[in-house]
PDB file of N, CA, C and O in Angstrom:
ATOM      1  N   UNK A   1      14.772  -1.977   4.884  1.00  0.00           N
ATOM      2  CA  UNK A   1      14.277  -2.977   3.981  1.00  0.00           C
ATOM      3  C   UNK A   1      13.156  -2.366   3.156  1.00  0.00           C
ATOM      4  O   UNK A   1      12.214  -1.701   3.586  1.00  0.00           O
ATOM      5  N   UNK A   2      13.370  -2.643   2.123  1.00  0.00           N
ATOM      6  CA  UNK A   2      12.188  -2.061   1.105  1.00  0.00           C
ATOM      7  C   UNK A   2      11.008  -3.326   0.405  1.00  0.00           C
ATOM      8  O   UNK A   2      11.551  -4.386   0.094  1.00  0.00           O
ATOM      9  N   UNK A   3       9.868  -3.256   0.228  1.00  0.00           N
ATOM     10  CA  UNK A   3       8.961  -4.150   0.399  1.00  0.00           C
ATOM     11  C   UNK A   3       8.179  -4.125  -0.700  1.00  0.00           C
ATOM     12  O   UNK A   3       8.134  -2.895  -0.724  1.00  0.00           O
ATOM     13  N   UNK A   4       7.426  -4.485  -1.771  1.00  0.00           N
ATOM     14  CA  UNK A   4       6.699  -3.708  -2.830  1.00  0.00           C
ATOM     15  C   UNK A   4       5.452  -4.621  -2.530  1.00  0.00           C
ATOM     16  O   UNK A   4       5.456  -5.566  -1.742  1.00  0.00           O
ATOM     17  N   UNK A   5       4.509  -4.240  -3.195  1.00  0.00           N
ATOM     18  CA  UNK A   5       2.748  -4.833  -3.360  1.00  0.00           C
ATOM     19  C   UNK A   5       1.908  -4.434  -4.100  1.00  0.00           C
ATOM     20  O   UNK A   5       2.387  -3.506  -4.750  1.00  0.00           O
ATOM     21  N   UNK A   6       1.014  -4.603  -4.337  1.00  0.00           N
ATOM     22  CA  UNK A   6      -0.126  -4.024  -5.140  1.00  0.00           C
ATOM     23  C   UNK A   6      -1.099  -3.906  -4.137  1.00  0.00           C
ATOM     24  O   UNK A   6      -1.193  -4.801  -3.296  1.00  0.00           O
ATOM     25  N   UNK A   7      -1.789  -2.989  -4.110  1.00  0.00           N
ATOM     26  CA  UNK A   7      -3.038  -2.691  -3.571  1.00  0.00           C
ATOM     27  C   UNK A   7      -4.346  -2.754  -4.312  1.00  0.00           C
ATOM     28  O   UNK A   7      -4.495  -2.193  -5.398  1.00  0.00           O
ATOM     29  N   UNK A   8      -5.320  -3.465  -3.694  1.00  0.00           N
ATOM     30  CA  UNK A   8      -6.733  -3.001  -4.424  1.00  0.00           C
ATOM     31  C   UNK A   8      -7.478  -2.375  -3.297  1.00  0.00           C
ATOM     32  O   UNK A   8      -7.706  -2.937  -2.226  1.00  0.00           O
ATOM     33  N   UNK A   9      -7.895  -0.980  -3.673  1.00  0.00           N
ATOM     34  CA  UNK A   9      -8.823  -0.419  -2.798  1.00  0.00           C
ATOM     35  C   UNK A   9     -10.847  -0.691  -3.258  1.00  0.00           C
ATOM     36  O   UNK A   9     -11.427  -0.320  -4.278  1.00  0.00           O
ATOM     37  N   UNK A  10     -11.177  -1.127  -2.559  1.00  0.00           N
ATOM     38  CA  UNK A  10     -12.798  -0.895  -2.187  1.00  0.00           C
ATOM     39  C   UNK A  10     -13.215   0.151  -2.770  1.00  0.00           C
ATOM     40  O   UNK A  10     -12.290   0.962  -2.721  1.00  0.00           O
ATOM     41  N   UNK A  11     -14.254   0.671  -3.394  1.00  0.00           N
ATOM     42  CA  UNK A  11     -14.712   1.998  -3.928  1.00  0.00           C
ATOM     43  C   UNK A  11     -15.034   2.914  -2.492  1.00  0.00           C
ATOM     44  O   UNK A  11     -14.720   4.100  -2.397  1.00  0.00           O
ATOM     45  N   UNK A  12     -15.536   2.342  -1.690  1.00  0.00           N
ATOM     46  CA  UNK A  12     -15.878   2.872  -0.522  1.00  0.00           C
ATOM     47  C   UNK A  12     -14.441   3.832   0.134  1.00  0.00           C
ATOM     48  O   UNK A  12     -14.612   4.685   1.005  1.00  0.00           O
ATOM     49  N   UNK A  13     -12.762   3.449  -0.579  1.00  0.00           N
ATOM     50  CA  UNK A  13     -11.951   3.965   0.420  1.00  0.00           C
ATOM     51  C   UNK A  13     -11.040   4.623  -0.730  1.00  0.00           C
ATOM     52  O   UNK A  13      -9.862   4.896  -0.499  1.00  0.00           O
ATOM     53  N   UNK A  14     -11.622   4.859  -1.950  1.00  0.00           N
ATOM     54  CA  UNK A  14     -10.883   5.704  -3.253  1.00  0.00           C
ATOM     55  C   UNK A  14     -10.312   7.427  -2.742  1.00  0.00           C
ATOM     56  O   UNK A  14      -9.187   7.914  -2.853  1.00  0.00           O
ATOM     57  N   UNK A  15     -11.723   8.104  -2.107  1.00  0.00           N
ATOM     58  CA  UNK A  15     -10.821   9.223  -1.993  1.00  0.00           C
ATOM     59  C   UNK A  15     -10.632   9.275  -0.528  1.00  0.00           C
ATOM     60  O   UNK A  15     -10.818  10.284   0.152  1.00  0.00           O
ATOM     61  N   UNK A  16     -10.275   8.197  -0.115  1.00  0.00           N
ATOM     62  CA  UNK A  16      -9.483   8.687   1.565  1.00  0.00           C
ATOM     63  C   UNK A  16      -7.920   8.424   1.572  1.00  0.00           C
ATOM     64  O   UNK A  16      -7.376   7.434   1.081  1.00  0.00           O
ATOM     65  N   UNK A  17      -7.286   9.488   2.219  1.00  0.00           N
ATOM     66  CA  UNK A  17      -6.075   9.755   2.517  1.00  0.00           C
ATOM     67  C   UNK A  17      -5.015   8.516   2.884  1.00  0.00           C
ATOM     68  O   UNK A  17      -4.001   8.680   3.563  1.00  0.00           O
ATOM     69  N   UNK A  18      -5.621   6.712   2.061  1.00  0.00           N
ATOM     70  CA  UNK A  18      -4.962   6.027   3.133  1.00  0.00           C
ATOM     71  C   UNK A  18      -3.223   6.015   2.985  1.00  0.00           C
ATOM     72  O   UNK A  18      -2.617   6.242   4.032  1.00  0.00           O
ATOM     73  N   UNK A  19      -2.599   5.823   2.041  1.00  0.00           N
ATOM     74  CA  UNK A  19      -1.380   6.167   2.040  1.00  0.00           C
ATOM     75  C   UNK A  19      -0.603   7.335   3.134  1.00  0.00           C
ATOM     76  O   UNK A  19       0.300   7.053   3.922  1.00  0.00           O
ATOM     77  N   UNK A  20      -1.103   8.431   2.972  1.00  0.00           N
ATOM     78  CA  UNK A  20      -0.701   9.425   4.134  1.00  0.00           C
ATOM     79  C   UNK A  20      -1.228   8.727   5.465  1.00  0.00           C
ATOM     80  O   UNK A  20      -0.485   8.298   6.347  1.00  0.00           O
ATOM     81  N   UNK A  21      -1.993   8.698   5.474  1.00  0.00           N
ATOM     82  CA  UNK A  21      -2.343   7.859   7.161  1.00  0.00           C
ATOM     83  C   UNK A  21      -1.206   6.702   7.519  1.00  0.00           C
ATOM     84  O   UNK A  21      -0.616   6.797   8.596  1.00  0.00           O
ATOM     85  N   UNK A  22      -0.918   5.675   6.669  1.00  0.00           N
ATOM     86  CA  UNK A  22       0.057   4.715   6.719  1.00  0.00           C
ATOM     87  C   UNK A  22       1.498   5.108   7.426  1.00  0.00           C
ATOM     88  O   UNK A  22       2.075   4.522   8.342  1.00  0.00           O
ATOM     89  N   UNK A  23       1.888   6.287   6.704  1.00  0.00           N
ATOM     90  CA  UNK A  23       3.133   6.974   6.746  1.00  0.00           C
ATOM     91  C   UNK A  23       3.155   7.737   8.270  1.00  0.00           C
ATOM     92  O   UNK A  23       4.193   7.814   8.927  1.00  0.00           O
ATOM     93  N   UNK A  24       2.059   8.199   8.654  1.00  0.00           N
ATOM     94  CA  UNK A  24       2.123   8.733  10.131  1.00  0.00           C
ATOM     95  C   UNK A  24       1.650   7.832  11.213  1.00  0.00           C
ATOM     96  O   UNK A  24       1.678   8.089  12.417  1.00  0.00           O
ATOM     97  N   UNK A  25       1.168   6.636  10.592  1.00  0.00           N
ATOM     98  CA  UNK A  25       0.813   5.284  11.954  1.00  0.00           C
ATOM     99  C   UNK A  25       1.872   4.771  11.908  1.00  0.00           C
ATOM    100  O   UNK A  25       2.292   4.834  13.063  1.00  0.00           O
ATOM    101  N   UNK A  26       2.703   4.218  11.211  1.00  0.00           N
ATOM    102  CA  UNK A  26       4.119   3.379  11.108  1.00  0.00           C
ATOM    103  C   UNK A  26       5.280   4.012  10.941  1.00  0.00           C
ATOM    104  O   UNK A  26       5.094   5.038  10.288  1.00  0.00           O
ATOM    105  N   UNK A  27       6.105   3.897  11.162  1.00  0.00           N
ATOM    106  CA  UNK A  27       7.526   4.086  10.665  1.00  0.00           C
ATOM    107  C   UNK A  27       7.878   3.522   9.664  1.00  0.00           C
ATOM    108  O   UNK A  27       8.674   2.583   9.666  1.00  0.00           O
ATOM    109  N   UNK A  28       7.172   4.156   8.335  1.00  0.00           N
ATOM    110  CA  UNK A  28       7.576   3.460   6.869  1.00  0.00           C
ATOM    111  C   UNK A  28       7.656   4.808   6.319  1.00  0.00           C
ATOM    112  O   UNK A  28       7.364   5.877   6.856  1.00  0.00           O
ATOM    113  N   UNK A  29       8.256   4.486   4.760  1.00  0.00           N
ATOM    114  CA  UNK A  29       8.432   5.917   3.872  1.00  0.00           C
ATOM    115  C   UNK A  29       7.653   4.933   2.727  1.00  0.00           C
ATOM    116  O   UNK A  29       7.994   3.755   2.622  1.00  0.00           O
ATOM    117  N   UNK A  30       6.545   5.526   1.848  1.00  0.00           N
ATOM    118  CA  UNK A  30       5.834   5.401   0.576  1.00  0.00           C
ATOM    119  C   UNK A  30       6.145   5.782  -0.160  1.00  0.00           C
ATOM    120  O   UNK A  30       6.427   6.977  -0.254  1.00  0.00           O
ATOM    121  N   UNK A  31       6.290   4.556  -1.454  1.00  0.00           N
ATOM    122  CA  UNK A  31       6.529   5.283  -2.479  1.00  0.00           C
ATOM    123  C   UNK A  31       5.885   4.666  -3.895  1.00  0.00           C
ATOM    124  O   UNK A  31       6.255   3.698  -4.560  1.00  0.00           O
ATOM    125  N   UNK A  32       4.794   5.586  -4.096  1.00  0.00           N
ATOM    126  CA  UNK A  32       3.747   4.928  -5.269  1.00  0.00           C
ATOM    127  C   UNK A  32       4.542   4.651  -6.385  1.00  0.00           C
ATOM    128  O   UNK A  32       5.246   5.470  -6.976  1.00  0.00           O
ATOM    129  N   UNK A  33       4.402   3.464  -6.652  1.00  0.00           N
ATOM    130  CA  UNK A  33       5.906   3.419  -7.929  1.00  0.00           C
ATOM    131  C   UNK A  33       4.113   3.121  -9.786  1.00  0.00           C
ATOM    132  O   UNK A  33       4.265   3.005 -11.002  1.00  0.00           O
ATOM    133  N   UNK A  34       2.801   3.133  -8.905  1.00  0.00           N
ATOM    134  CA  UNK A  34       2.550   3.365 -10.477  1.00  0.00           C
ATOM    135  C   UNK A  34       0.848   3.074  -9.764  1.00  0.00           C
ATOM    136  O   UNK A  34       0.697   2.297  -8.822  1.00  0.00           O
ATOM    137  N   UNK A  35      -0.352   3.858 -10.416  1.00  0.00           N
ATOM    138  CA  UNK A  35      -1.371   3.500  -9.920  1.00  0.00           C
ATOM    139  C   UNK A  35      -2.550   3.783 -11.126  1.00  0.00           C
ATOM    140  O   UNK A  35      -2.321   4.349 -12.195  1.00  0.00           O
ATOM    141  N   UNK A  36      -3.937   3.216 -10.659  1.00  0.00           N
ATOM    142  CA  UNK A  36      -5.037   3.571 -11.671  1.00  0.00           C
ATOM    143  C   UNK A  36      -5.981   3.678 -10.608  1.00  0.00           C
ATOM    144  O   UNK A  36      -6.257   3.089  -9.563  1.00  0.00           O
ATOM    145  N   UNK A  37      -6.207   4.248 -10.997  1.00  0.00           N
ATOM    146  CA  UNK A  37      -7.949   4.546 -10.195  1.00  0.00           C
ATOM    147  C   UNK A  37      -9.369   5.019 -11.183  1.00  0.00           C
ATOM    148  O   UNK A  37      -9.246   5.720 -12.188  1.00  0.00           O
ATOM    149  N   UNK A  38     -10.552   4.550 -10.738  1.00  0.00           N
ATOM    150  CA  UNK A  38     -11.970   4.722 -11.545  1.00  0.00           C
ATOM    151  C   UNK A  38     -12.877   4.951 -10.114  1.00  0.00           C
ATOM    152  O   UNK A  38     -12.410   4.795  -8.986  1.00  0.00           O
ATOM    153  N   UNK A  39     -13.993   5.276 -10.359  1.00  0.00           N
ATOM    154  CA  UNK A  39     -15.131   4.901  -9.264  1.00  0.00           C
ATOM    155  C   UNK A  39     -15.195   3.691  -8.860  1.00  0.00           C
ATOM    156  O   UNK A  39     -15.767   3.672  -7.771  1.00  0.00           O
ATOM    157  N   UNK A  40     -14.848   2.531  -9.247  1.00  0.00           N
ATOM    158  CA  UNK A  40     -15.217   1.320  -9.194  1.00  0.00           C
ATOM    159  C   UNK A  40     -14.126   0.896  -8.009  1.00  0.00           C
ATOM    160  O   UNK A  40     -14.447   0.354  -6.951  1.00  0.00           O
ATOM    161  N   UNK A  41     -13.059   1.178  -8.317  1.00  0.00           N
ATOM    162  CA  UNK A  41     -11.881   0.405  -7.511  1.00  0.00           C
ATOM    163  C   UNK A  41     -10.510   1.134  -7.977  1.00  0.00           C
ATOM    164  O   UNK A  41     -10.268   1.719  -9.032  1.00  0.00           O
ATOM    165  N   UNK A  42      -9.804   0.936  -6.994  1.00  0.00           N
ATOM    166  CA  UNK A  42      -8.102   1.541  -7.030  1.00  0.00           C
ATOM    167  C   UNK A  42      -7.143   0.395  -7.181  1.00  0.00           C
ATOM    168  O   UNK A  42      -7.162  -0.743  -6.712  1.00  0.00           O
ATOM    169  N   UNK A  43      -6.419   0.931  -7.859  1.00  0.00           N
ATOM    170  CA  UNK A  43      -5.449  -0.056  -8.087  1.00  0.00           C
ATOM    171  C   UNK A  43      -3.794   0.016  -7.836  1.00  0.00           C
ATOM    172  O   UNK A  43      -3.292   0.198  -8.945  1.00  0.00           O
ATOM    173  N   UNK A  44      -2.725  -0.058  -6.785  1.00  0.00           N
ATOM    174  CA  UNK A  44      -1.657   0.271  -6.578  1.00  0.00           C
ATOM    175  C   UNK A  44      -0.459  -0.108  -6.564  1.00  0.00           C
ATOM    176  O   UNK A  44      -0.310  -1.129  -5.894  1.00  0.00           O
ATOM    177  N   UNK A  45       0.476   0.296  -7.033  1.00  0.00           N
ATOM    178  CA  UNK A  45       2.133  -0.600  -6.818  1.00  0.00           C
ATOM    179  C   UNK A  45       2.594   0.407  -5.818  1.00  0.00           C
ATOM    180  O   UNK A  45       2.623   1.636  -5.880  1.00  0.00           O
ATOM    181  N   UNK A  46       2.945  -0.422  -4.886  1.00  0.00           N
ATOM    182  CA  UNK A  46       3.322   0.898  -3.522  1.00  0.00           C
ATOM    183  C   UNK A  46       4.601   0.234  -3.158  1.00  0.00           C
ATOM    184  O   UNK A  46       4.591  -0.962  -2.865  1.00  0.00           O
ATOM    185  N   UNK A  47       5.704   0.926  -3.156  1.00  0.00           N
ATOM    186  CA  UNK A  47       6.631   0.736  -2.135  1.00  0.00           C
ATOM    187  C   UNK A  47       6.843   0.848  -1.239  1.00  0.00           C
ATOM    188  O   UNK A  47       6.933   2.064  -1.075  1.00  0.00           O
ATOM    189  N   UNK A  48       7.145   0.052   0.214  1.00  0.00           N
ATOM    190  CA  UNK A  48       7.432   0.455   1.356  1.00  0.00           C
ATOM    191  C   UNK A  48       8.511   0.194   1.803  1.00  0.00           C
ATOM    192  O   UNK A  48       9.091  -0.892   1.766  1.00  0.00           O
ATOM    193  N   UNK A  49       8.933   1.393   2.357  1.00  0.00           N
ATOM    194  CA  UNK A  49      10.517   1.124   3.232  1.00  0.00           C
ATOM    195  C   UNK A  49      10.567   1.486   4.688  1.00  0.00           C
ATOM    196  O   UNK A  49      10.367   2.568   5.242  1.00  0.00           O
ATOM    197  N   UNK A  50      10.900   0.247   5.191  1.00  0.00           N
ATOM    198  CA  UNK A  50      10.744   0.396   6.861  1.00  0.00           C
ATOM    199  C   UNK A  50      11.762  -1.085   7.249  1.00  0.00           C
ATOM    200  O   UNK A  50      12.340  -1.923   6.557  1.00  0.00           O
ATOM    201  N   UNK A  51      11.586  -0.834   8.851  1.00  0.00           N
ATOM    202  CA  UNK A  51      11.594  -2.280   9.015  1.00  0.00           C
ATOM    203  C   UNK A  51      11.035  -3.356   9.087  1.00  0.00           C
ATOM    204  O   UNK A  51       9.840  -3.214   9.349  1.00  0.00           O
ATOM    205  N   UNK A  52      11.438  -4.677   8.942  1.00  0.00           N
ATOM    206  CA  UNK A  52      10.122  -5.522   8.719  1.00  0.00           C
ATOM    207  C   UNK A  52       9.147  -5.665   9.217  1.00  0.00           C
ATOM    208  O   UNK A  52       8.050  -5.961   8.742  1.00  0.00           O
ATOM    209  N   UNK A  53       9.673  -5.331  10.917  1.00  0.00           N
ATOM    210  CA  UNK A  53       8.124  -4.993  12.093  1.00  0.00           C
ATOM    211  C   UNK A  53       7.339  -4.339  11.482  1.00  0.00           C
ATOM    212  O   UNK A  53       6.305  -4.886  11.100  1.00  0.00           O
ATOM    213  N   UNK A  54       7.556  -3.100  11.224  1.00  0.00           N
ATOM    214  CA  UNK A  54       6.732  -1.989  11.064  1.00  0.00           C
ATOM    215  C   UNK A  54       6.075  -2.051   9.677  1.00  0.00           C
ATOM    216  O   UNK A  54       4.935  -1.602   9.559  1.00  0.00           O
ATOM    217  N   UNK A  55       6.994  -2.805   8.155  1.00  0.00           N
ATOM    218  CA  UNK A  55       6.051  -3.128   7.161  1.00  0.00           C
ATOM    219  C   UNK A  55       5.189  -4.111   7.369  1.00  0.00           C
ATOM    220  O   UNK A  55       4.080  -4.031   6.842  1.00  0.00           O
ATOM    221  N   UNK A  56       5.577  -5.382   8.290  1.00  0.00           N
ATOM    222  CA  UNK A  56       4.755  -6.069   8.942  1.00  0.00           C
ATOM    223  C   UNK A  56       2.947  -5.554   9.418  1.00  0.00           C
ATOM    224  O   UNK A  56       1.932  -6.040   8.920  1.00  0.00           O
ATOM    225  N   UNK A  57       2.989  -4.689  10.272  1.00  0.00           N
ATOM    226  CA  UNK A  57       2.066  -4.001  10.939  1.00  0.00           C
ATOM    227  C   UNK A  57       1.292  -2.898  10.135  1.00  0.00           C
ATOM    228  O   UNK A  57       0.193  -2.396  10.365  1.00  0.00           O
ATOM    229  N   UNK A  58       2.185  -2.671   9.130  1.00  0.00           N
ATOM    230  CA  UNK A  58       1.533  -1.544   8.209  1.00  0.00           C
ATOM    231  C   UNK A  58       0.589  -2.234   7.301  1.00  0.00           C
ATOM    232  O   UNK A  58      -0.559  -1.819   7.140  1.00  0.00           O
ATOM    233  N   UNK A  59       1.104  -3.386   6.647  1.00  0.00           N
ATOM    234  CA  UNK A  59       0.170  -4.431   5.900  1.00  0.00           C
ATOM    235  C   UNK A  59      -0.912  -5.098   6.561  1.00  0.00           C
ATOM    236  O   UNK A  59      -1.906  -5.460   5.931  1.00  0.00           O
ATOM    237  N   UNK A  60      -0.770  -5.293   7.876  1.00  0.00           N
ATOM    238  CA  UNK A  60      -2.010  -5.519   8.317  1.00  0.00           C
ATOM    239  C   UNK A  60      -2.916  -4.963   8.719  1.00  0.00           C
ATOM    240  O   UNK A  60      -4.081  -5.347   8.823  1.00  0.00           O
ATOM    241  N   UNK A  61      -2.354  -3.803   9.033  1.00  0.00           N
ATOM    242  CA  UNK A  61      -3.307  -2.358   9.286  1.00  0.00           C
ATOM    243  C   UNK A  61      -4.094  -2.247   8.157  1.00  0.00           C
ATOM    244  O   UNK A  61      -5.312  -2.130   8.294  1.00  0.00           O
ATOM    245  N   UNK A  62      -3.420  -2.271   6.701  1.00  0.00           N
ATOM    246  CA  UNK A  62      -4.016  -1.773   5.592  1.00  0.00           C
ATOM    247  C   UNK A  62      -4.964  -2.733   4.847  1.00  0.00           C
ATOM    248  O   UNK A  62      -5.471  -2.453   3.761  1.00  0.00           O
ATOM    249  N   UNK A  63      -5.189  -4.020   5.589  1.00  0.00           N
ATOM    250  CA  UNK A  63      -5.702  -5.273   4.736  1.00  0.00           C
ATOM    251  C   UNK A  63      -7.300  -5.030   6.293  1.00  0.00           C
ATOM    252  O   UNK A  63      -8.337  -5.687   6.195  1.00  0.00           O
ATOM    253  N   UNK A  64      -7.100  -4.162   7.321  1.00  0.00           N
ATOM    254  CA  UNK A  64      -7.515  -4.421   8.554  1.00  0.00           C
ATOM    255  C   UNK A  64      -8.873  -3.142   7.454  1.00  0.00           C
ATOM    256  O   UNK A  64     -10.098  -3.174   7.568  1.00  0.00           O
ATOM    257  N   UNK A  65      -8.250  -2.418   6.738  1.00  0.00           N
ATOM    258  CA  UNK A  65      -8.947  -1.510   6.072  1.00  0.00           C
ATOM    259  C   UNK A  65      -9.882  -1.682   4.959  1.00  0.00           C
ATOM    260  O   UNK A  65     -10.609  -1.016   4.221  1.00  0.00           O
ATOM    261  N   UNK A  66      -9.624  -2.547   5.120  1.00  0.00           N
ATOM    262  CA  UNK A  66     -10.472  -3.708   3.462  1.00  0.00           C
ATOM    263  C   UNK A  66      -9.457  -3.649   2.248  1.00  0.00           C
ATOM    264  O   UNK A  66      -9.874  -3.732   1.092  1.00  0.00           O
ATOM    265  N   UNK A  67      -8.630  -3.559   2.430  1.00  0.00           N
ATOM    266  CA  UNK A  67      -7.436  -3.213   0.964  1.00  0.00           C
ATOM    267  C   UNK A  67      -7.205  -4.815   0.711  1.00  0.00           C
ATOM    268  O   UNK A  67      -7.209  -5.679   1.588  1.00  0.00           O
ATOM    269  N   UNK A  68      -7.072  -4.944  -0.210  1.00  0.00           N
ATOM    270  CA  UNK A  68      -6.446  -6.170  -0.591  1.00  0.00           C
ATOM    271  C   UNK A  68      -5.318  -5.899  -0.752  1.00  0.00           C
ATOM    272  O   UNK A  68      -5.055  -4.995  -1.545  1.00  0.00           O
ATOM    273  N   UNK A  69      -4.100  -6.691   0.049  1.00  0.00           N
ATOM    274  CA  UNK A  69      -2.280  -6.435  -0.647  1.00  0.00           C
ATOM    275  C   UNK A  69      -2.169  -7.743  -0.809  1.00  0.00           C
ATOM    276  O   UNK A  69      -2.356  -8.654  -0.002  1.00  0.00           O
ATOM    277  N   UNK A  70      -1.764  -7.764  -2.215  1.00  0.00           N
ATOM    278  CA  UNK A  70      -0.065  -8.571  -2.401  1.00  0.00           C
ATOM    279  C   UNK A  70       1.180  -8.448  -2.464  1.00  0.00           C
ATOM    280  O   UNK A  70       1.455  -7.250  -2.387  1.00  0.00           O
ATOM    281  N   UNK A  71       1.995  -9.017  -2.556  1.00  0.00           N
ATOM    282  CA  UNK A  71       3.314  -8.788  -2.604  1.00  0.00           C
ATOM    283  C   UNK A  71       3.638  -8.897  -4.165  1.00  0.00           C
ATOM    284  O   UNK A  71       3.403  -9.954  -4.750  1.00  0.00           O
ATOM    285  N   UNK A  72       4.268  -7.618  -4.945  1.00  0.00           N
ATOM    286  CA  UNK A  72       4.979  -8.166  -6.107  1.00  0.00           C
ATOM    287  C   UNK A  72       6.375  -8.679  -5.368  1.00  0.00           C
ATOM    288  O   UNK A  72       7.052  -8.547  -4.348  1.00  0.00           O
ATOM    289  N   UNK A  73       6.286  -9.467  -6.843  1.00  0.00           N
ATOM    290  CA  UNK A  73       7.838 -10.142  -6.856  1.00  0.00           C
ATOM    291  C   UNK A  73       8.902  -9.134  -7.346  1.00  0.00           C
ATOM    292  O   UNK A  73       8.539  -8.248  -8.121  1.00  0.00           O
ATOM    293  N   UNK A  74      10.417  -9.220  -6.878  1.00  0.00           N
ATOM    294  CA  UNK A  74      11.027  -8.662  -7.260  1.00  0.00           C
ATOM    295  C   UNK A  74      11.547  -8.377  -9.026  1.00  0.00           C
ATOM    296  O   UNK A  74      11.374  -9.190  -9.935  1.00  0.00           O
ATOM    297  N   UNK A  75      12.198  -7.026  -9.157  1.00  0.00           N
ATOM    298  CA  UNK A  75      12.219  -6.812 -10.492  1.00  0.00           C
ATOM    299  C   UNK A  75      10.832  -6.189 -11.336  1.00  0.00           C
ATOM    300  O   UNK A  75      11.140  -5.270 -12.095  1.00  0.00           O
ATOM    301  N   UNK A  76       9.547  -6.496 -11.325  1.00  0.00           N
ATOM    302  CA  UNK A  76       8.514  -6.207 -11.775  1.00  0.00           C
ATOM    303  C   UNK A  76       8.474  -5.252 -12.181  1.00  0.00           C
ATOM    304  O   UNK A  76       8.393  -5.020 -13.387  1.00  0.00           O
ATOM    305  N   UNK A  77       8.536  -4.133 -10.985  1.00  0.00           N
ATOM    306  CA  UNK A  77       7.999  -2.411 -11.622  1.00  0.00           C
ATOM    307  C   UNK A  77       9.815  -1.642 -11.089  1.00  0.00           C
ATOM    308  O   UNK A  77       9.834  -0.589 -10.451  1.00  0.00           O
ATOM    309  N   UNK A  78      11.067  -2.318 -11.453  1.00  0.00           N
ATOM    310  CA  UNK A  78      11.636  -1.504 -11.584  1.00  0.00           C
ATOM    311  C   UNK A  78      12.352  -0.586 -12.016  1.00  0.00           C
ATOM    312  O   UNK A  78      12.739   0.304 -11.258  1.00  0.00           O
TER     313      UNK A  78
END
């Protein structure tokens, strides 16, 4: 199952590795489908493909991180 969202990162978590970390805590595959970043804040369209457990657990891991996710709707960034 493939999953999409936007991310907002915290300035505090701009240059940390969190995407790669995601990919080796869960059983998901990433796939940045479009991003911006400044000092201020990050901004992300991330794809995830896993199962729903595991995108389940990955989103809360990553919101557990201060990230803000939403879910895009389908069609958006494809």
């Amino acid at each position: 199952m493939k999953e999409k969202f936007y991310l907002t990162y915290p300035p505090t978590l701009i240059k940390e590795p969190v995407i790669y970390l995601l990919g080796k805590k869960f059983e998901v595959m990433t796939n940045i489908r479009g991003a911006n970043v400044s000092n201020e804040m990050g901004l992300m369209a991330l794809e995830i493909d896993g199962s729903a457990s595991e995108i389940d657990k990955a989103v809360a891991w990553l919101r557990t991180q201060g990230i803000t996710v939403e879910p895009i709707e389908k069609n958006v960034i494809e």
